[in-house]
C-alpha positions in Angstrom: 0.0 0.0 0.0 1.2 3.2 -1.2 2.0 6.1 1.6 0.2 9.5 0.9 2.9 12.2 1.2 2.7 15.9 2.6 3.0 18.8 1.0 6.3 19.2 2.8 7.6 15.9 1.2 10.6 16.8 -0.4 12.0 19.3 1.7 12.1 16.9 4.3 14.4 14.7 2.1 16.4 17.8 1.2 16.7 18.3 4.4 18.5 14.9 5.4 15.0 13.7 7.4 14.4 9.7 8.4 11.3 8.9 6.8 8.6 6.8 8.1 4.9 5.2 7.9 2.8 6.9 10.3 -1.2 7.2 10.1 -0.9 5.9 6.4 1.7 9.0 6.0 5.3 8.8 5.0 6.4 11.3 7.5 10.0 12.4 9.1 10.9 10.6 12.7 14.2 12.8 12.9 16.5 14.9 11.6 20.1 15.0 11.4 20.2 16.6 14.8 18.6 13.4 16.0 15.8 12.9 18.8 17.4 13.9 21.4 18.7 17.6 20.4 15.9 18.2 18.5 13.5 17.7 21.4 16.4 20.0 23.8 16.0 22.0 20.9 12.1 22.9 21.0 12.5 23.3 25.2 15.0 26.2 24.5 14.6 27.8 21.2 12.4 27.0 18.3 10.9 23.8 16.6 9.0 23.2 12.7 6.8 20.6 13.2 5.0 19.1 9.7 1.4 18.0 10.8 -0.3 18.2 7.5 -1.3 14.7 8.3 -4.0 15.8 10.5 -7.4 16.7 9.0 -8.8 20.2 8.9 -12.6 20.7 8.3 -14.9 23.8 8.1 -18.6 23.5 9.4 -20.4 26.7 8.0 -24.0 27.7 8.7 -26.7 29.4 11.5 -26.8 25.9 12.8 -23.2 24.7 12.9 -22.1 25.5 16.7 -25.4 23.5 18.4 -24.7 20.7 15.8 -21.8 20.3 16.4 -22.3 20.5 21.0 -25.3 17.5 19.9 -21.4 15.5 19.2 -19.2 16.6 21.9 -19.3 17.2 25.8 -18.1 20.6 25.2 -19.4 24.1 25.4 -19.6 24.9 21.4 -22.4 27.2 21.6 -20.7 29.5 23.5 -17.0 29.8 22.0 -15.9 33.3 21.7 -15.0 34.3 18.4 -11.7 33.9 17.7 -11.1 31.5 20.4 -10.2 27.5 20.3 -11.4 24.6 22.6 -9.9 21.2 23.1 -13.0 18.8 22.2 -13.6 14.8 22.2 -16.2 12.6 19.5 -17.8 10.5 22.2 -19.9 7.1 21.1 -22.5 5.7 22.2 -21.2 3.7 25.3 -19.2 7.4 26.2 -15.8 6.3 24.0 -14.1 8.6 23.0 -14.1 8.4 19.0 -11.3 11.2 18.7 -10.1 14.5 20.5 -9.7 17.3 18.1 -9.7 21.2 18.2 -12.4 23.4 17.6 -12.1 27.3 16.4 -14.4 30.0 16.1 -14.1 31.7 13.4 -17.1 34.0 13.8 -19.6 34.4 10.3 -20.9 30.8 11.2 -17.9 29.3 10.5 -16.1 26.3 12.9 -12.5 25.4 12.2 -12.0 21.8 13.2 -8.3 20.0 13.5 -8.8 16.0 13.8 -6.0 13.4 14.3 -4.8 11.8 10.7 -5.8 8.5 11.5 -9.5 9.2 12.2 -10.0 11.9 9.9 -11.5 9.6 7.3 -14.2 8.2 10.1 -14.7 11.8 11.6 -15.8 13.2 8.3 -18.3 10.4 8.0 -19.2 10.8 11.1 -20.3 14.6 11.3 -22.2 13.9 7.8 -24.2 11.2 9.1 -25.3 12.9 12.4 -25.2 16.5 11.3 -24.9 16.3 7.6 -28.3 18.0 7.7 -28.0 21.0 9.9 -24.5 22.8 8.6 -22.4 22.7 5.8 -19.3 20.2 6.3 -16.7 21.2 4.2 -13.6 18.8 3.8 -10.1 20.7 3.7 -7.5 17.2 3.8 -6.3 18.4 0.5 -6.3 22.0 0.0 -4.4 22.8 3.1 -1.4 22.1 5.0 -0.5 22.6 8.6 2.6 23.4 10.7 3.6 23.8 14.3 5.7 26.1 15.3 6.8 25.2 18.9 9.1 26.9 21.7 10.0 29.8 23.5 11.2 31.8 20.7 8.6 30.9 18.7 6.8 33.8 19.4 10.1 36.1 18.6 10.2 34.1 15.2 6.6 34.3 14.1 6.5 37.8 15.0 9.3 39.1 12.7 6.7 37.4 9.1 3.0 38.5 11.2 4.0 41.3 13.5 -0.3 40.8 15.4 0.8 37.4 16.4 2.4 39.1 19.5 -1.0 40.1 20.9 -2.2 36.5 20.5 -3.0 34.5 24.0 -3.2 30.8 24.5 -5.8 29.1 22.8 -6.3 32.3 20.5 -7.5 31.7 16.7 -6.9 34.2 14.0 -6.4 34.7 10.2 -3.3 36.4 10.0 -1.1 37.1 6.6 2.4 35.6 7.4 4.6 36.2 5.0 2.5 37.6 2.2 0.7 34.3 3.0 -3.3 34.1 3.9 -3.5 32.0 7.1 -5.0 30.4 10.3 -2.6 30.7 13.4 -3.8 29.6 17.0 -1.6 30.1 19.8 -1.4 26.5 20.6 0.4 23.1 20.7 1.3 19.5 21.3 4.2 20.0 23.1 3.8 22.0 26.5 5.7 24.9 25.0 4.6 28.6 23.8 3.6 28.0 20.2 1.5 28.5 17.0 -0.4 26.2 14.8 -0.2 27.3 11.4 -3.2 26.3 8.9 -1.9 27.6 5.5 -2.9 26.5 1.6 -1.2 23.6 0.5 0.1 25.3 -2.4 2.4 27.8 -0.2 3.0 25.7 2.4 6.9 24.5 1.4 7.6 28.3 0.7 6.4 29.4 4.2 7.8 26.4 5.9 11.3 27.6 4.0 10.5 31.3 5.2 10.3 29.9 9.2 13.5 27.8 8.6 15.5 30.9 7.4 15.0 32.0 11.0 18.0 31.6 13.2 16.3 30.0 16.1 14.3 27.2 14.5 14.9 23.5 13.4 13.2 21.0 11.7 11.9 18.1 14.3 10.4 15.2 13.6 7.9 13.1 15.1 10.0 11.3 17.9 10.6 14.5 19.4 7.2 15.7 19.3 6.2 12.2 20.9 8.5 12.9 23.5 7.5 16.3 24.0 3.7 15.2 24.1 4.1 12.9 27.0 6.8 15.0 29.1 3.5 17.6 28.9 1.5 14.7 30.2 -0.6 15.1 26.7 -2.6 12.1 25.4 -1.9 10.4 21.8 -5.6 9.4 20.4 -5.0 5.2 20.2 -2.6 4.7 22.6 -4.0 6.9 25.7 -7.2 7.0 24.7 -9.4 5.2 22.2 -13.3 4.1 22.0 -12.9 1.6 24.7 -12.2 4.5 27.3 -14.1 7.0 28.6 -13.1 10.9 29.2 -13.7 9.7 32.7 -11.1 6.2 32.5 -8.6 8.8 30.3 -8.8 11.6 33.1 -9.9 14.3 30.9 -12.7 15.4 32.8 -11.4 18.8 33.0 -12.7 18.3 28.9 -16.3 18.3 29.9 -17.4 22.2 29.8 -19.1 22.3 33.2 -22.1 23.4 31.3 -22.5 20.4 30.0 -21.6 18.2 32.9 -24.8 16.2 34.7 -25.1 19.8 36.4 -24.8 22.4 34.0 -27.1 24.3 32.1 -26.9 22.5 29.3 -26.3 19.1 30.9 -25.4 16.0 28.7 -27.1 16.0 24.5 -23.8 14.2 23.9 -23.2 10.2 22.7 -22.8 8.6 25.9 -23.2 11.3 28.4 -25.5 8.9 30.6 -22.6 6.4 31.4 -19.8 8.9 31.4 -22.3 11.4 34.3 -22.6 7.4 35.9 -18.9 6.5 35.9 -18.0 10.8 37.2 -20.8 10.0 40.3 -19.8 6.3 41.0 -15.8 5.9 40.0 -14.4 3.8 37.4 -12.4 0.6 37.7 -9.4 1.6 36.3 -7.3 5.2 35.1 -5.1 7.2 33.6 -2.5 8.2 35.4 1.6 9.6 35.5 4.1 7.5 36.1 7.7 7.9 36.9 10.2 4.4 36.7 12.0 4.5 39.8 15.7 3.2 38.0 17.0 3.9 34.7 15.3 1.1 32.3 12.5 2.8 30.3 9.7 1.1 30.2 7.2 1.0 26.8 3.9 1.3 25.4 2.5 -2.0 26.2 4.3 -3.3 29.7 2.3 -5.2 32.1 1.9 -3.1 35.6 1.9 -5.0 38.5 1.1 -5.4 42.0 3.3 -6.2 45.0 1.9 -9.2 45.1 2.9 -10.1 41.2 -0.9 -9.3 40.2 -1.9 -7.3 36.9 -3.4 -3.9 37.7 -2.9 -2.6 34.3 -1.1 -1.1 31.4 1.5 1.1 29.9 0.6 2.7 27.0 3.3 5.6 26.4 6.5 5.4 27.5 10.1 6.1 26.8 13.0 8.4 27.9 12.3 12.4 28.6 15.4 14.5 27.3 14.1 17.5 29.3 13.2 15.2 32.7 16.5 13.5 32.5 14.9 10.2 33.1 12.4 7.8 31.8 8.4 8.2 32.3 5.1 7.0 31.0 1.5 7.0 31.4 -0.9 4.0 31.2 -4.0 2.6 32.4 -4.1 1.5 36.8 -6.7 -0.1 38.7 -8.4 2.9 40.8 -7.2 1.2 44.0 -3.6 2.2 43.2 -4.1 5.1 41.1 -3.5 8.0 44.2 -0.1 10.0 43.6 2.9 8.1 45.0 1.7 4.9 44.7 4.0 2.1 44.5 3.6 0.0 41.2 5.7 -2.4 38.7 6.2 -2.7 35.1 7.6 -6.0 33.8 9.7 -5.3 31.1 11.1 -8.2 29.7 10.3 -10.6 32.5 12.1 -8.3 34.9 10.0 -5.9 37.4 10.5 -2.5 37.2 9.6 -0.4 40.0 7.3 2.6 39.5 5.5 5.4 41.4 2.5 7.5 40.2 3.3 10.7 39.1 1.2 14.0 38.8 1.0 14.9 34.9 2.5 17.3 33.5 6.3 15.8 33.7 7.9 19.3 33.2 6.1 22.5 33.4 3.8 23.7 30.4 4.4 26.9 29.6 1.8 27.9 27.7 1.6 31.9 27.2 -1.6 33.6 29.0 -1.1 36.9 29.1 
């Protein structure tokens, strides 16, 4: 099977990058800077990040904000213009289907960024359930994205798109950078200050060229964003979280607008709201949670946890080494009973036990820019 290719494609092979299949992409894992100085690299000064994998879709219409809430347990309704929200597809059962991020972008217009590997299912997905009530335009081909991650990113971005400097976390504007017509958001997937960059396929290589002319920024590939992600304690849709967890079993109730929680204003009108307000008033067996090896053997996606007593209490399902921690961590899946910070738990990594302690999320600091 034949692996569809960014718009970024060939500058990444100019540019020396390790290519590999990822979400039916060919994409770069690294640089030669390699993993580890590329991720030291985004903590301290500036990081290009291709994510034109992910899918971007515009809902247009009078309609498109209360369709849209009848899908998700967040407050859509009431989004200030020019603002983004972190959102999750819930099923049926209260699974989460996908986590994505939803923009204002006033006019009747919703900006939508979904993971690459759903974005097939998600388009289907809003046609069948609110096909009917807004306009659901798909954008996979037309447009590219980039992420422009660290804390010089700002000092960068500002010198092609000058506004970007009065942008706050979580802020959503069309902004010319470069020349170039865009969508920025003061956002990110790595804990750092940063900017997503929605820009049209067609210019994307010449604007990705412009932000690499800068002095601060490097290319960075997809193991350092991975280990950014999870040294910000952030979830990868598949591995942290998939339909056979709830927002409640993944720890994401902060996710749930409280308007829409079993006591808001606007309580529930979202797949599965009935089992997830259930599981938020009675516990769950099992969550997400932090954790921290207590010697230097990382310890991966997919490592029995343990007991003291030998017995299996759950799962790893990200895991690896954190350049900017100085020392391996993870996150996975415990039984409620040892899910409390500090707890004493054990991976088994290749038959051998590896002792762990629950950790508070995030790893390192985020330092996101408020204002």
């Amino acid at each position: 099977m034949s692996l569809e290719k960014t718009p970024l494609h060939a500058l990444h092979l100019e540019l020396g990058a390790k290519m590999v299949p990822f979400a039916g992409y060919d994409m770069p894992v690294q640089y030669p800077l390699g993993v580890l100085k590329e991720h030291l690299h985004c903590r301290e000064q500036a990081g290009l990040f291709d994510v034109s994998h992910m899918g971007q879709i515009l809902l247009h219409g009078p309609q498109a904000a209360a369709a849209l809430e009848s899908l998700v347990p967040v407050d859509i309704i009431d989004l200030p213009v020019g603002m983004q929200r972190y959102a999750l597809f819930t099923d049926e059962n209260g699974g989460i289907l996908d986590d994505l991020m939803v923009a204002n972008l006033g006019n009747d217009r919703l900006f939508l960024v979904v993971n690459a590997a759903c974005k097939e299912q998600d388009l289907t997905h809003l046609r069948k359930h609110i096909g009917d009530r807004c306009e659901i335009e798909s954008l996979f081909e037309s447009r590219a994205l980039l992420a422009l991650q660290g804390p010089r990113a700002v000092d960068v971005l500002a010198r092609l798109a000058p506004d970007v400097t009065k942008m706050t976390f979580m802020n959503f504007a069309r902004v010319a950078v470069a020349g170039i017509d865009c969508y920025v958001s003061r956002s990110g997937y790595t804990g750092e200050d940063g900017f997503e960059i929605s820009v049209p396929a067609v210019a994307a290589e010449q604007l990705a060229r412009a932000l690499l002319a800068e002095p601060e920024v490097q290319p960075i590939g997809l193991g350092a964003r991975d280990s950014l992600r999870l040294e910000a304690g952030l979830c990868l849709y598949g591995h942290d979280m998939s339909s056979a967890t709830t927002p409640i079993d993944a720890s994401l109730l902060w996710a749930i607008s409280k308007v829409r929680r079993a006591d808001g204003a606007r309580a529930g009108g979202f797949p599965g709201a009935e089992r997830i307000f259930a599981q938020q008033r009675d516990g769950v067996p099992s969550k997400r949670v932090g954790l921290l090896p207590q010697d230097r053997m990382p310890v991966r996606e997919g490592a029995e946890i343990v007991d003291a007593d030998g017995s299996p209490i759950g799962q790893v399902t990200s895991g690896g080494f954190g350049p900017s921690l100085g020392a391996p961590l993870a996150m996975g899946y415990v039984a409620s009973s040892h899910a409390a910070l500090d707890s004493e738990v054990w991976a088994v990594v290749r038959g051998k036990r590896v002792p762990m302690k629950v950790s508070k999320t995030p790893f390192v600091p985020q330092r996101y820019y408020r204002g």
